[in-house]
C-alpha positions in Angstrom: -13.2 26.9 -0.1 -15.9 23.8 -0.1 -15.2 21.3 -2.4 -17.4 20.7 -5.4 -19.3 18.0 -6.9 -19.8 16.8 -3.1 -23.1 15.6 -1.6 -25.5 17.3 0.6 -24.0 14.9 3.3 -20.5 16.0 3.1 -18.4 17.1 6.0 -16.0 19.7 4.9 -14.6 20.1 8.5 -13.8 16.3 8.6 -12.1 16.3 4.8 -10.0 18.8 6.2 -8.4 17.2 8.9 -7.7 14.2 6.7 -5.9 16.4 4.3 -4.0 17.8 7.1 -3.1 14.2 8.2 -2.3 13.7 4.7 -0.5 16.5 4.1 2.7 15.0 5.6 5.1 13.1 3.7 8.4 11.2 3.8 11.0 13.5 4.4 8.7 16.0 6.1 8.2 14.4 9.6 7.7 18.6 11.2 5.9 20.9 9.6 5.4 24.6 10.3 1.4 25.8 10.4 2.7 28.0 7.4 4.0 24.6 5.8 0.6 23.1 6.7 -1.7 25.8 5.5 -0.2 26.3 1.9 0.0 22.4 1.3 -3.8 22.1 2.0 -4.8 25.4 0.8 -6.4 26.6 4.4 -6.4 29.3 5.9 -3.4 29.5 8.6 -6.4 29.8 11.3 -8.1 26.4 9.8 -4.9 25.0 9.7 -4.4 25.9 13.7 -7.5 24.7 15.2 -7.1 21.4 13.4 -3.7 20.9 14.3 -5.4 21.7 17.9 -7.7 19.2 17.7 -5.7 16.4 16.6 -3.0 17.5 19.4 -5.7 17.1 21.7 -7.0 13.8 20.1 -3.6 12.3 20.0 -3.0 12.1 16.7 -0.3 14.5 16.6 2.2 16.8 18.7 3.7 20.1 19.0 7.3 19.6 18.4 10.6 22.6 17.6 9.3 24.2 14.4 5.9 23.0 13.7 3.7 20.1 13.9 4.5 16.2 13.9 1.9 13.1 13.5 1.9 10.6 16.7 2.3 6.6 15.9 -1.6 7.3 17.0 -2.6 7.6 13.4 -1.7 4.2 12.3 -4.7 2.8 14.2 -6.2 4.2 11.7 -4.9 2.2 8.8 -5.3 -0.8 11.4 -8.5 -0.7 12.0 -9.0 -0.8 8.1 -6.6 -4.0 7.9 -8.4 -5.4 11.1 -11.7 -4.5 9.6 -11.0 -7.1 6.7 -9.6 -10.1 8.8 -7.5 -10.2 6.0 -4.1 -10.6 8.1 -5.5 -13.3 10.6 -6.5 -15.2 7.5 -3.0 -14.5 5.3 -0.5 -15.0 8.5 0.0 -18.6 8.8 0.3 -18.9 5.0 2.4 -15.7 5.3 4.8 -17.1 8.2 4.8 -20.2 6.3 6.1 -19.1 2.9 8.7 -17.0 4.8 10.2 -19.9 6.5 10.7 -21.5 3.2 12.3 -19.3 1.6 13.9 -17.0 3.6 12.8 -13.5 1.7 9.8 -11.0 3.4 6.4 -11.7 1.6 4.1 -8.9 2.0 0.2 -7.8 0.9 -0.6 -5.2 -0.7 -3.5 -2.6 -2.3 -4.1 -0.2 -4.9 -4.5 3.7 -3.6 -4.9 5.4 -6.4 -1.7 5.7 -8.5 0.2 3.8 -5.1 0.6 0.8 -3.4 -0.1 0.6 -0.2 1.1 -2.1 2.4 -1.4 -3.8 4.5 0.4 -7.0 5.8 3.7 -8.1 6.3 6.5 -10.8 7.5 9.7 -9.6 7.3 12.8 -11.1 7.6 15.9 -8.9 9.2 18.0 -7.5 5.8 19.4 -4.8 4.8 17.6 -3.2 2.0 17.4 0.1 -0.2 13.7 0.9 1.0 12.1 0.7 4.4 8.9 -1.1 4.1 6.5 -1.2 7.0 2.3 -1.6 7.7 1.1 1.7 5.8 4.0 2.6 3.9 2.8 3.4 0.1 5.2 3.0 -3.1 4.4 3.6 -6.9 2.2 1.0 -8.1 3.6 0.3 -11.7 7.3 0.0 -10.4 6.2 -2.9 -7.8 5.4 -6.3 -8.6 2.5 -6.1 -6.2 1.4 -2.8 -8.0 1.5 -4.5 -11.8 -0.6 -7.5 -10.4 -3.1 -5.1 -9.0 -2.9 -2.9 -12.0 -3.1 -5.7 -14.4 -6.6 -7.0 -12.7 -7.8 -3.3 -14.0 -9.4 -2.6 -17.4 -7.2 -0.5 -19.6 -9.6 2.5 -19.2 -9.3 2.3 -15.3 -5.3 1.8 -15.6 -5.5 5.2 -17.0 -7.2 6.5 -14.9 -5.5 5.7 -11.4 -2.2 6.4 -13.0 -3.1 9.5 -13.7 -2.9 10.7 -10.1 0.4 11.5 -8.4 1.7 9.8 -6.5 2.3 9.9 -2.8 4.8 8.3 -2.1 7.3 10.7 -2.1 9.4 8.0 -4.3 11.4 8.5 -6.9 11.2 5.1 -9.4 13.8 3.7 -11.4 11.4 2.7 -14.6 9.9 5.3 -16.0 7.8 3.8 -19.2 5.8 5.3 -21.7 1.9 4.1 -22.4 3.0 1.9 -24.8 5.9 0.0 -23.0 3.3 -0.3 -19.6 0.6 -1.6 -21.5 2.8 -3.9 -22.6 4.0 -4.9 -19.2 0.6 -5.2 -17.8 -0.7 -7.4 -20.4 1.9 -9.9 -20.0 1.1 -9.4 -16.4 -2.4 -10.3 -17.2 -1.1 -13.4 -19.9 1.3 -15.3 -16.6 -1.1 -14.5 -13.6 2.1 -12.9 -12.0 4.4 -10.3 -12.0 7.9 -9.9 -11.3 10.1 -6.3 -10.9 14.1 -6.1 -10.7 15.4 -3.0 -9.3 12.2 -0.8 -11.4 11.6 0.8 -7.9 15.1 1.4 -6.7 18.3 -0.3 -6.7 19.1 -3.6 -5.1 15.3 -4.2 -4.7 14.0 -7.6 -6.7 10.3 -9.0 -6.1 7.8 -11.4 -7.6 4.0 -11.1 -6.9 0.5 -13.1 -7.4 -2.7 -12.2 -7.2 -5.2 -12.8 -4.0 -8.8 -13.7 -5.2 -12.3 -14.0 -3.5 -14.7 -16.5 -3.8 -15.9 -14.6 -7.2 -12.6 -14.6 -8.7 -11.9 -11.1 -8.0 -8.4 -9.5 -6.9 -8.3 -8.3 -3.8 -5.1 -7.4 -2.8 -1.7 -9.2 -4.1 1.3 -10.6 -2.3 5.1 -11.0 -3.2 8.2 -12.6 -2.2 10.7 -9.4 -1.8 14.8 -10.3 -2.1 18.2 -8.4 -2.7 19.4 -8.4 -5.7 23.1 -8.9 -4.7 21.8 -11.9 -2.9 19.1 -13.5 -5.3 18.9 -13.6 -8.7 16.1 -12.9 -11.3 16.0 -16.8 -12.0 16.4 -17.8 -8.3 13.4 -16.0 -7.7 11.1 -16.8 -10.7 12.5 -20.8 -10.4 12.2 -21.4 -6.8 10.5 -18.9 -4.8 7.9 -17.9 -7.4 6.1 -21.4 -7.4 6.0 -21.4 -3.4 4.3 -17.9 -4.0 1.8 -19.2 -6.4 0.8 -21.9 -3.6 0.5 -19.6 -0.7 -1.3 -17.3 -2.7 -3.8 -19.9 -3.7 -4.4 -21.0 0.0 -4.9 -17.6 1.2 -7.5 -17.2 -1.7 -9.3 -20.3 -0.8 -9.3 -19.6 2.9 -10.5 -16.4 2.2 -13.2 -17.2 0.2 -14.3 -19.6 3.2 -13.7 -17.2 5.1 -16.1 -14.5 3.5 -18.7 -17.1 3.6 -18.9 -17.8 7.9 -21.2 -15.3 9.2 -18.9 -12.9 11.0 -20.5 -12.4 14.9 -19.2 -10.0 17.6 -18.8 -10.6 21.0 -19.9 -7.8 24.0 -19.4 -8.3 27.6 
């Protein structure tokens, strides 16, 4: 069935493949085309020829019981990071912050009621939630998320938290309208955010806002730690000011950046 309130331009065919792509979640690496078909809605036939075509495209593979996506697929999400020259422009400052204070620091944007991941410098720890280029948590348990959210009006926080999420996580913090608007707006009073353990155990993080040359909030970053290893003051005493500085480089070299006409080389 076509969608509605769509445009005269709209490609139906291409909207379903992305829900198809979309379609699977963490947990549910193989899916069978019965699994595929009743998640989106399509008809078991639809449902094969796409799966075809993105077999034949690369972007997925026939594997024991259904379907699986191909690493293929994440050129998708890099083109989009790679697009924005955000990365070449955060990585030094990135690299940098890491060094000093031996936690991960990763960026982050809103999609929909989610986080999404689209940079990152890890250190090697053990921790309670993989976190890679692409991978999407809750926004309002994440430091990242509350900074984003924060930048919001109230009326559009309502809004994007009124999707589910896909995350296919379970969070910790569960708050009711009041206790988040509370949260956010003392999010919005310090200019940063900082979660322990609201997402899952053993995961502590603090977060700042990235800006452009308008003052706008583009993405956020955060210094992520263990809780059995840091503590709440460690972080919000010592990393937290090394995170406001990085964040303010990034935001002024991005604001530079946004203002060098952007050229493209062909042989």
């Amino acid at each position: 069935m076509a969608r509605a309130d769509t445009g005269p331009d709209f490609i139906e065919a291409l909207a379903r493949g992305l829900d198809v792509i979309r379609v699977f979640q963490p947990g549910r690496p193989v899916m069978s085309l019965t699994e595929v078909a009743t998640a989106t809605g399509l008809a078991r036939p639809t449902a094969r020829r796409i799966l075809l075509t993105l077999q034949e495209l690369g972007y997925a593979r026939s594997e024991p019981g259904g379907y699986a996506l191909t690493p293929r697929v994440l050129e998708l999400g890099v083109s989009y990071v790679r697009s924005m020259g955000l990365w070449e422009v955060a990585r030094p400052h990135m690299e940098r912050l890491v060094a000093q204070t031996h936690e991960s620091s990763s960026i982050a944007q809103l999609d929909g009621s989610d986080i999404v991941y689209v940079a990152r410098v890890a250190v090697p720890k053990i921790v309670t939630l993989s976190v890679q280029i692409g991978t999407r948590f809750p926004a309002l348990q994440t430091s990242l998320g509350k900074v984003l959210l924060a930048a919001l009006p109230p009326d559009e926080v309502d809004r994007v938290l009124a999707e589910p999420s896909r995350s296919g996580v379970q969070p910790r913090w569960r708050p009711d309208v009041a206790e988040r608007d509370a949260a956010l707006r003392e999010v919005r009073a310090k200019g940063w955010a900082l979660t322990d353990e609201e997402l899952a155990l053993g995961i502590r993080s603090v977060a700042a806002p990235l800006r452009d040359g308008l003052g706008n909030v583009i993405a956020a970053i955060n210094v992520n730690a263990h809780a059995a290893e840091t503590s709440v003051e460690r972080l919000a005493e010592v990393h937290l000011p090394l995170l406001l500085k990085t964040a303010g480089a990034i935001s002024a070299d991005w604001a530079l950046y946004e203002t060098v006409p952007q050229v493209t080389m062909t042989s």
